[in-house]
ZASEVEX-205230 format. One record per atom (N, C-alpha, C): z, x, y; residue number from 1; atom name; residue in one letter. Coordinates in steps of 0.2 Angstrom, whole numbers. Layout:
# residues N
Z,X,Y,NUM,CA,A
...
//
This chain:
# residues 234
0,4,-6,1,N,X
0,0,0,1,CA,X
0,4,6,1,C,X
-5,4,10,2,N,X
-5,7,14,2,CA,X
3,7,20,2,C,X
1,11,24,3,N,X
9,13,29,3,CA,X
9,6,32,3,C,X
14,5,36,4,N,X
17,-1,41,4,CA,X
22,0,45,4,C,X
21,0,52,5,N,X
24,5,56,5,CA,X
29,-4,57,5,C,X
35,-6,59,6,N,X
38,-10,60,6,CA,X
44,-9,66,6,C,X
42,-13,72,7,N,X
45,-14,78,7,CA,X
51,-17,77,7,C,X
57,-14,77,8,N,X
65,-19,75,8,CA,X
69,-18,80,8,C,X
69,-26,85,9,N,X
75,-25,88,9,CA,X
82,-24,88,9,C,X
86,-22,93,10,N,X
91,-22,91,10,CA,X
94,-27,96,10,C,X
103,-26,96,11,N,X
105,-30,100,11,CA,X
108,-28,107,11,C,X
107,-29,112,12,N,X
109,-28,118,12,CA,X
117,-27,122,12,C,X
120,-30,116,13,N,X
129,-29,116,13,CA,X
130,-29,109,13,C,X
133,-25,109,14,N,X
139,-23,100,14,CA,X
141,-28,98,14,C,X
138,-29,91,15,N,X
140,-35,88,15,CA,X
137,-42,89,15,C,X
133,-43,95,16,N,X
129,-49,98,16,CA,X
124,-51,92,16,C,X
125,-52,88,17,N,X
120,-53,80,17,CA,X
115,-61,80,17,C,X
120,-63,86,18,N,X
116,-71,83,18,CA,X
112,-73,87,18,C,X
108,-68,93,19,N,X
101,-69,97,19,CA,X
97,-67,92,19,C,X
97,-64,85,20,N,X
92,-59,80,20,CA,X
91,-64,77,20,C,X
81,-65,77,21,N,X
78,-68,71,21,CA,X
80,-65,65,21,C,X
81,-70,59,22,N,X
81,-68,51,22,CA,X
78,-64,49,22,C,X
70,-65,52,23,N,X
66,-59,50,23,CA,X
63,-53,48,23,C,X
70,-51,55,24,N,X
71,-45,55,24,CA,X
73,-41,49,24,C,X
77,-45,46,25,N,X
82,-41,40,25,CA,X
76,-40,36,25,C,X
71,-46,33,26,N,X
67,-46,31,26,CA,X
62,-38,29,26,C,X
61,-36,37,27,N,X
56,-32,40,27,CA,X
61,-25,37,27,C,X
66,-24,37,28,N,X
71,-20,36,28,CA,X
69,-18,29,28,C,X
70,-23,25,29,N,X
70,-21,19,29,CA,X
63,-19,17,29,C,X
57,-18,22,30,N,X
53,-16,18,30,CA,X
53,-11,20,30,C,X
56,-7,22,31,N,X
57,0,28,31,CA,X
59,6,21,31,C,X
57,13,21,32,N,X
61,17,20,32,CA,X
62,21,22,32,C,X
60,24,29,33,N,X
60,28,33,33,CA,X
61,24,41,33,C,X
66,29,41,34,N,X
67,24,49,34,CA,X
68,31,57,34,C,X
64,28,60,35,N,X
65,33,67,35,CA,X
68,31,74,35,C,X
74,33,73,36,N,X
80,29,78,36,CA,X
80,34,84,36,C,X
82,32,90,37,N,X
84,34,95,37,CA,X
92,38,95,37,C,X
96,34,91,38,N,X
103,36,90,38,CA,X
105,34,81,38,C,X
104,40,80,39,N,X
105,39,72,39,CA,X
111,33,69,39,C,X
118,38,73,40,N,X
124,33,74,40,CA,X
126,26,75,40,C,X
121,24,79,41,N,X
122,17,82,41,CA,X
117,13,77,41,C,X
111,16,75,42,N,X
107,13,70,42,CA,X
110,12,64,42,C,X
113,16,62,43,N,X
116,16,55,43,CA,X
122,10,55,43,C,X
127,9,61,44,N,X
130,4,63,44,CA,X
128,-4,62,44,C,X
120,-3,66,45,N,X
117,-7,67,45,CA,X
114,-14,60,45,C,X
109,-6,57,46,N,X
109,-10,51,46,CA,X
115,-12,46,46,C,X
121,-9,44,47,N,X
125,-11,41,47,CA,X
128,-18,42,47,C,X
126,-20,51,48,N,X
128,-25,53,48,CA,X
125,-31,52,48,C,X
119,-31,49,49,N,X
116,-36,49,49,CA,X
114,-36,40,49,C,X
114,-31,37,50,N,X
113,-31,29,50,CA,X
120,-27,26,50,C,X
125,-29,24,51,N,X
132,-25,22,51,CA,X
129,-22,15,51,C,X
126,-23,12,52,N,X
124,-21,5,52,CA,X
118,-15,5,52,C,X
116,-14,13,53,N,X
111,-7,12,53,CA,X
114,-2,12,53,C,X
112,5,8,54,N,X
115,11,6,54,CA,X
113,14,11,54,C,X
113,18,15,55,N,X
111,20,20,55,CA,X
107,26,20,55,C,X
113,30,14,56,N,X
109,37,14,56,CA,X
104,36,7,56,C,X
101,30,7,57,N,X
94,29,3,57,CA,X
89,31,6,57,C,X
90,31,15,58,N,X
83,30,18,58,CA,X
84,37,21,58,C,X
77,39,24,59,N,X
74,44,29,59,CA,X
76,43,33,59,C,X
79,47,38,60,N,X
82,46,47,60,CA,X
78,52,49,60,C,X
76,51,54,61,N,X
74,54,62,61,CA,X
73,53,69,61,C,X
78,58,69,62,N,X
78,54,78,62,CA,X
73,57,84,62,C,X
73,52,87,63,N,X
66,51,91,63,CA,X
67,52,100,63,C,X
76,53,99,64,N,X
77,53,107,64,CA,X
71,56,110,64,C,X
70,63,107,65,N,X
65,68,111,65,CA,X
59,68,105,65,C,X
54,65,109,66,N,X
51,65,102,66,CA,X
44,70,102,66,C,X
47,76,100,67,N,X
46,82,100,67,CA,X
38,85,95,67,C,X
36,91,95,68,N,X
30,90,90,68,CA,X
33,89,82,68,C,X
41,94,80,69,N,X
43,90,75,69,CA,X
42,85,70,69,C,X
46,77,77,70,N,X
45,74,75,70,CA,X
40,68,74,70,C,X
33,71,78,71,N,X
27,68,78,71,CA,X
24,70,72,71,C,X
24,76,68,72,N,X
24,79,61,72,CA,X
25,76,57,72,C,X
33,72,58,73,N,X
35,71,52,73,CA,X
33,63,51,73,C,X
32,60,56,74,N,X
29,54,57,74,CA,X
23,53,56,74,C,X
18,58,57,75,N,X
12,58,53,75,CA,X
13,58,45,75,C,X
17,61,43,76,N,X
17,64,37,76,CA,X
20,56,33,76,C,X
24,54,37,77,N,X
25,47,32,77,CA,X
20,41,34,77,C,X
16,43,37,78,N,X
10,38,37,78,CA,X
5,39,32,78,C,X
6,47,31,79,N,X
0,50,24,79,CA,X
3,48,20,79,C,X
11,46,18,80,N,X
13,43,10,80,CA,X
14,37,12,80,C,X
11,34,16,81,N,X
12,26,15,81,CA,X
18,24,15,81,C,X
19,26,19,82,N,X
29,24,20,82,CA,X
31,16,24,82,C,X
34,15,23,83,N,X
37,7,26,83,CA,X
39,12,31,83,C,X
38,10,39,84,N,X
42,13,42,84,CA,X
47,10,50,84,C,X
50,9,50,85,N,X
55,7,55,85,CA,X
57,10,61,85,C,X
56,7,68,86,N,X
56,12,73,86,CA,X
63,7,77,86,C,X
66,12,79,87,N,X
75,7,83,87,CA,X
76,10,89,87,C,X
77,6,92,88,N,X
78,10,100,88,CA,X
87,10,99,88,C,X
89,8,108,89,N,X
96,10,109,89,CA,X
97,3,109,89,C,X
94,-2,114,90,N,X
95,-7,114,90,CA,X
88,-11,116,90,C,X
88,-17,114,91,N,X
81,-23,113,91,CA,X
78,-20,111,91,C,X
72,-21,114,92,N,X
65,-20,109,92,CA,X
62,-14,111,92,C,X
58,-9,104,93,N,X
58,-5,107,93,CA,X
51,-2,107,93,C,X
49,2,111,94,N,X
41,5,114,94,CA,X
41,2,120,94,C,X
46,-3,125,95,N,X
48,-6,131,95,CA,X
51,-2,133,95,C,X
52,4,138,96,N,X
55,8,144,96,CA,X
60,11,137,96,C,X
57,15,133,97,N,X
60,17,126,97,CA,X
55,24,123,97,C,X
58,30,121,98,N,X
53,34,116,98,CA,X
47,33,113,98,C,X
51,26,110,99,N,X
47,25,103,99,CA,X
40,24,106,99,C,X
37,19,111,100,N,X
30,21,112,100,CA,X
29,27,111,100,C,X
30,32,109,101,N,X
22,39,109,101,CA,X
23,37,102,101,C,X
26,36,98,102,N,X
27,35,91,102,CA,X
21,28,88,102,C,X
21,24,93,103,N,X
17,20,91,103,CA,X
11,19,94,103,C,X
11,25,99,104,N,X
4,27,103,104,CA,X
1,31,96,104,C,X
5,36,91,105,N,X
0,40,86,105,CA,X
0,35,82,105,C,X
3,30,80,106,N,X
2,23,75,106,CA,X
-5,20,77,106,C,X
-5,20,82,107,N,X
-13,16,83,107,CA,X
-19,21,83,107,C,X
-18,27,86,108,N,X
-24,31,85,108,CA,X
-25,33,75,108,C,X
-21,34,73,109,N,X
-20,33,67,109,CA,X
-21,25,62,109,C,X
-24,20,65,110,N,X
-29,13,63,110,CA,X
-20,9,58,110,C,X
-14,13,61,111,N,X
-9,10,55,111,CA,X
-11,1,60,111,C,X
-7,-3,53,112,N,X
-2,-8,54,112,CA,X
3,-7,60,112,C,X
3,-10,65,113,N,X
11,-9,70,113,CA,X
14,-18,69,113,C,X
20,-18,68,114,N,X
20,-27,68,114,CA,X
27,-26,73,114,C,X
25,-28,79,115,N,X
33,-30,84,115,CA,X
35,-36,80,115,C,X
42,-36,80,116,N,X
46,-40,80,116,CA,X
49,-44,85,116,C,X
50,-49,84,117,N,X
53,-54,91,117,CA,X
62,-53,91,117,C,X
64,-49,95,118,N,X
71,-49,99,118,CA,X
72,-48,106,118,C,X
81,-48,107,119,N,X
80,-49,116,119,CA,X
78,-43,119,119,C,X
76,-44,123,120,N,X
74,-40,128,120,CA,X
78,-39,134,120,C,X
79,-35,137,121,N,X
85,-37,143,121,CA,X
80,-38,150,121,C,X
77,-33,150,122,N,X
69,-35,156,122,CA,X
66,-42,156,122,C,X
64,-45,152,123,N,X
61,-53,152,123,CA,X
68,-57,150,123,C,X
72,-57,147,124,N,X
79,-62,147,124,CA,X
79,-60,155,124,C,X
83,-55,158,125,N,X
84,-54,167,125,CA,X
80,-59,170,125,C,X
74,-59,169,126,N,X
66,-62,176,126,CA,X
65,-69,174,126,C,X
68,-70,167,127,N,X
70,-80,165,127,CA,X
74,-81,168,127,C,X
80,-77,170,128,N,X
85,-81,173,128,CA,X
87,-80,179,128,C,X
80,-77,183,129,N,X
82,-76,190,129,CA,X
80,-79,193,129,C,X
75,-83,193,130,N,X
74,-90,195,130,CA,X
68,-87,200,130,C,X
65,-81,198,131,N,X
59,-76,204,131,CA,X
54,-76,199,131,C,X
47,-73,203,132,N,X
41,-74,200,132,CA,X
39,-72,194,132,C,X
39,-76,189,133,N,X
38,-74,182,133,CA,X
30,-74,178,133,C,X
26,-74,185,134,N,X
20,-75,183,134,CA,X
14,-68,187,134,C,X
18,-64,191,135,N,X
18,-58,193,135,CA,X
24,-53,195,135,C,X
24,-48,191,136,N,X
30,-44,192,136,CA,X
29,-38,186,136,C,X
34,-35,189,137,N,X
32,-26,187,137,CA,X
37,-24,187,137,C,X
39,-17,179,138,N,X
44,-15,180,138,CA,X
45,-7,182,138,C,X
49,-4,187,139,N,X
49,3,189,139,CA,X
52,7,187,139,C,X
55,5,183,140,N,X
59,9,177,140,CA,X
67,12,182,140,C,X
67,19,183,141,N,X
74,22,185,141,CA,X
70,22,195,141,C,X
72,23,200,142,N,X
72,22,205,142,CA,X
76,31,205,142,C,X
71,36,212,143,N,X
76,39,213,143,CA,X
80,40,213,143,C,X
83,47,212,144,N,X
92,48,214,144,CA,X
93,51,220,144,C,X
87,55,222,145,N,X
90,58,229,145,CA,X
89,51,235,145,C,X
95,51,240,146,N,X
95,44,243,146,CA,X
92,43,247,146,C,X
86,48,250,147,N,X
81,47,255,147,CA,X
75,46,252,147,C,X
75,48,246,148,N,X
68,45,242,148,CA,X
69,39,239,148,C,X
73,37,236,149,N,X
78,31,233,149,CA,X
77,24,238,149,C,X
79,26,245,150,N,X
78,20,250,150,CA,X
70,21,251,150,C,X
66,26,251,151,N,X
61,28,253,151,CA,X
57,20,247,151,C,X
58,23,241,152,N,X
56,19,235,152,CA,X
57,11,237,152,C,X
63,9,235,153,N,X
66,2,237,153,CA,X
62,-1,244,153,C,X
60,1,250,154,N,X
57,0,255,154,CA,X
49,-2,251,154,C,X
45,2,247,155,N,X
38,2,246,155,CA,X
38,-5,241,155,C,X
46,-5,236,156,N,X
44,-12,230,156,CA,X
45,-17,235,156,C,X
49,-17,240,157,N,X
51,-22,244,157,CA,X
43,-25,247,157,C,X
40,-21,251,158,N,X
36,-22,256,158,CA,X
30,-25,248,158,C,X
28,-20,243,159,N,X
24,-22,236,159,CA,X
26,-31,235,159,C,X
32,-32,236,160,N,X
35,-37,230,160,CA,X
32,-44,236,160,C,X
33,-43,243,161,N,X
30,-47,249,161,CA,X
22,-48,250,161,C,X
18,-42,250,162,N,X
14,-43,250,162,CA,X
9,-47,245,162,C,X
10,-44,236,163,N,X
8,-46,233,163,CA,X
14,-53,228,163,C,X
17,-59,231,164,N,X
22,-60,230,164,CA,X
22,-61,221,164,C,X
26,-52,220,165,N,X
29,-51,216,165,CA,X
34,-50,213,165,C,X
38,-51,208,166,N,X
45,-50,206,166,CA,X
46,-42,205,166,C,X
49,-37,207,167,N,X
50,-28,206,167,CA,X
57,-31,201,167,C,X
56,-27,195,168,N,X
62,-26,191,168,CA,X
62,-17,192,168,C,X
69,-16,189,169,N,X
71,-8,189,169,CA,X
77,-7,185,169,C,X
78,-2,185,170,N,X
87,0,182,170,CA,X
90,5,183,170,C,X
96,6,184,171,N,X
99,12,184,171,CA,X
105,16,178,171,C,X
105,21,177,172,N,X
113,26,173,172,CA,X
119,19,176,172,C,X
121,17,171,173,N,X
126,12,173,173,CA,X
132,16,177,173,C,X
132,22,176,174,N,X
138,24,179,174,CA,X
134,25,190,174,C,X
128,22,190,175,N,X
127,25,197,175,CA,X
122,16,199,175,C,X
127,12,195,176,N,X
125,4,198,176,CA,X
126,4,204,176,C,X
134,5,204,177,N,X
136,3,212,177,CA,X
132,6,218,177,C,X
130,13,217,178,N,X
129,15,222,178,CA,X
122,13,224,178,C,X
118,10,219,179,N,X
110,7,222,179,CA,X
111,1,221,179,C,X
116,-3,220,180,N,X
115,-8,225,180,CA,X
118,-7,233,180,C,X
122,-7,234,181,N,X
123,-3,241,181,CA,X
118,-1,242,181,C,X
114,5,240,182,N,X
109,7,244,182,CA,X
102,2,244,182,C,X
102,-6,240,183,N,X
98,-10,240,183,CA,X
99,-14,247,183,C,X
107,-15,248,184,N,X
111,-19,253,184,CA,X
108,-16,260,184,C,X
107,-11,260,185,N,X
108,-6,266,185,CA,X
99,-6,268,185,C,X
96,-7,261,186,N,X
88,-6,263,186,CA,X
86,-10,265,186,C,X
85,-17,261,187,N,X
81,-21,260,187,CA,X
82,-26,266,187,C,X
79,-33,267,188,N,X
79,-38,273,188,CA,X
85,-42,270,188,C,X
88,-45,275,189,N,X
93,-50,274,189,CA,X
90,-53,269,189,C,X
84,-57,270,190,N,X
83,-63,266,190,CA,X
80,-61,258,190,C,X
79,-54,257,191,N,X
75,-54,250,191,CA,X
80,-54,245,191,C,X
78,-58,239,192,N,X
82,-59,235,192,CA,X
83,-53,230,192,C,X
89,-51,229,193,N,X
92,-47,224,193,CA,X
95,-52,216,193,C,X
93,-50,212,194,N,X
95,-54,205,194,CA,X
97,-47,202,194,C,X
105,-51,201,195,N,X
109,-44,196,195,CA,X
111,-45,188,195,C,X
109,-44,186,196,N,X
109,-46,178,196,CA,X
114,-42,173,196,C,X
121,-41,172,197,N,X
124,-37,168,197,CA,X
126,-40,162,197,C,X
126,-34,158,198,N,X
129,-38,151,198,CA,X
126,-43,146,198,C,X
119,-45,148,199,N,X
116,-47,144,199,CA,X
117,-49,136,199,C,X
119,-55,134,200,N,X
121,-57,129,200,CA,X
127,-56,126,200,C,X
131,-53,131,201,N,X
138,-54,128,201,CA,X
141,-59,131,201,C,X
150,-59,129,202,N,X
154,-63,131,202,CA,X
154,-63,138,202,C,X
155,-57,142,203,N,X
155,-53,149,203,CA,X
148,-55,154,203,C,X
143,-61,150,204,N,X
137,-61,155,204,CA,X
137,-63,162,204,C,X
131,-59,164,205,N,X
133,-60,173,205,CA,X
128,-59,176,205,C,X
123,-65,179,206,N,X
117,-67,180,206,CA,X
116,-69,185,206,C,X
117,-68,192,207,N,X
116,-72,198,207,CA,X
110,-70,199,207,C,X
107,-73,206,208,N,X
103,-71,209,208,CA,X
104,-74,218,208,C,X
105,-69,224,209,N,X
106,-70,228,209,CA,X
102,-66,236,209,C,X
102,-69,241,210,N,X
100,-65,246,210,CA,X
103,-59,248,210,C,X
102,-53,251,211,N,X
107,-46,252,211,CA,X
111,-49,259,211,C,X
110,-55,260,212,N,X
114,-55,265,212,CA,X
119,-60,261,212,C,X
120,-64,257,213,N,X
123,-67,253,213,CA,X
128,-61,249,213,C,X
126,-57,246,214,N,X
128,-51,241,214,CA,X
133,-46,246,214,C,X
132,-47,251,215,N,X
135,-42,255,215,CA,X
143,-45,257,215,C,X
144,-52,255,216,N,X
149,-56,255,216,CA,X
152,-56,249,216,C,X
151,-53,243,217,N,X
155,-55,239,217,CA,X
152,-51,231,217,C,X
152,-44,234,218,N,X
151,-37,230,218,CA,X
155,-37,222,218,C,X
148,-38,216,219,N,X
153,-38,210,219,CA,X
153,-30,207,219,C,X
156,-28,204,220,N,X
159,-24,201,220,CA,X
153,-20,194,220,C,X
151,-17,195,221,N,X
146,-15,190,221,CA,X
145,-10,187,221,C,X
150,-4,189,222,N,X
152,3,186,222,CA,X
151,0,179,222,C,X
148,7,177,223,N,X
147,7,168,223,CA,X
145,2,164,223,C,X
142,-4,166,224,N,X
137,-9,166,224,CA,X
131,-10,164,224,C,X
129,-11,157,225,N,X
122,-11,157,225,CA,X
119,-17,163,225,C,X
115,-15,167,226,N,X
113,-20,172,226,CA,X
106,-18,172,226,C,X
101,-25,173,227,N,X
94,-24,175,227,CA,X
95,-28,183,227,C,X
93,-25,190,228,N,X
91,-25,195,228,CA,X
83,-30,196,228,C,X
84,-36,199,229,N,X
77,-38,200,229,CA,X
78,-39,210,229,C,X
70,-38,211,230,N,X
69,-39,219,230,CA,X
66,-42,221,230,C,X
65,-47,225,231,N,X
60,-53,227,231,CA,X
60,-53,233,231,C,X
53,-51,236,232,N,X
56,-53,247,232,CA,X
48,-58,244,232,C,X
45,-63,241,233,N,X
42,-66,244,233,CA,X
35,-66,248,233,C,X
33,-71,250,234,N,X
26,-71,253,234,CA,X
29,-75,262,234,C,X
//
């Protein structure tokens, strides 16, 4: 049987099990080789959803850095027709994640790729921000130096206006606070800011509000995973 490269969500909060299609386990079991982001958390992950897998029955590689190594070895289980398994850190993965270049050499190599349907934290955010969901774009990490940072937020703002778009973006949870302040400080009073933390846990926290609105009642978002959404409008 020819290879099967297989796209497996995970969960976006520890333990958050019951947003996962059934599917998935299904798609697992046909796996024997699996190429994870965090060996650690994967090996967690799937014990949490199939108690009866052995773990060290299967191939691990990690994919943080995904180096000539382990494009080698990735080749190499596509020539033995391997069931193979690609896990990010969190939601789905080849979305702002490694494992795209793994699944960029799965297609020029004619494999099978099969995504699997889990959350996403990007598109759950832009559902419930109540902003443009029929154009919008994501920028991935913004600046860290602060004159480039406001330089940036300045161009999505004025993009997000002209072309009325929704700007998604994100940051190092430990350096939330400090870009949104530096959104408060940039942005117009009226464009909306949508903060979206904690997706799908107990802890979720989804508002969407104007910087002028936000500037009245600053939430707490230190070591957060948070997706930032921006809207100024037409």
């Amino acid at each position: 049987m020819p290879a099967t490269v297989y796209l497996i969500p995970t969960v976006l909060s520890e333990g958050a099990t019951d947003c996962l299609p059934a599917y998935i386990l299904a798609a697992v079991k046909q796996c024997n080789v699996f190429f994870v982001e965090n060996e650690r958390t994967a090996r967690r992950y799937l014990k949490s959803i199939w108690k009866e897998m052995v773990i060290d029955d299967y191939e691990w590689f990690n994919m943080k850095e995904v180096t000539r190594e382990v494009e080698a070895g990735f080749l190499q289980k596509i020539k033995e027709e391997k069931g193979i398994g690609i896990i990010s850190e969190a939601g789905c993965p080849g979305v702002a994640d490694p494992g795209q270049t793994l699944v960029h050499l799965a297609q020029q190599k004619g494999v099978t790729v099969k995504p699997l349907v889990g959350p996403n934290s990007i598109l759950l955010a832009l559902m419930a921000s109540g902003m443009n969901g029929q154009r919008f774009q994501f920028a991935g990490y913004l600046p860290i130096d602060l004159a480039q940072r406001a330089k940036a937020i300045k161009a999505l703002e004025a993009e997000s206006k002209q072309k009325d778009c929704t700007q998604i973006f994100i940051e190092t949870p430990y350096r939330n606070n400090q870009l949104l302040e530096t959104l408060l400080k940039t942005c117009q009073p009226q464009t909306q800011i949508c903060i979206a933390a904690d997706i799908t846990s107990e802890e979720e926290f989804i508002q969407t509000k104007t910087v002028q609105q936000w500037k009245n009642a600053l939430p707490q978002l230190h070591k957060r995973p948070v997706i930032f959404l921006l809207y100024a409008g037409l």
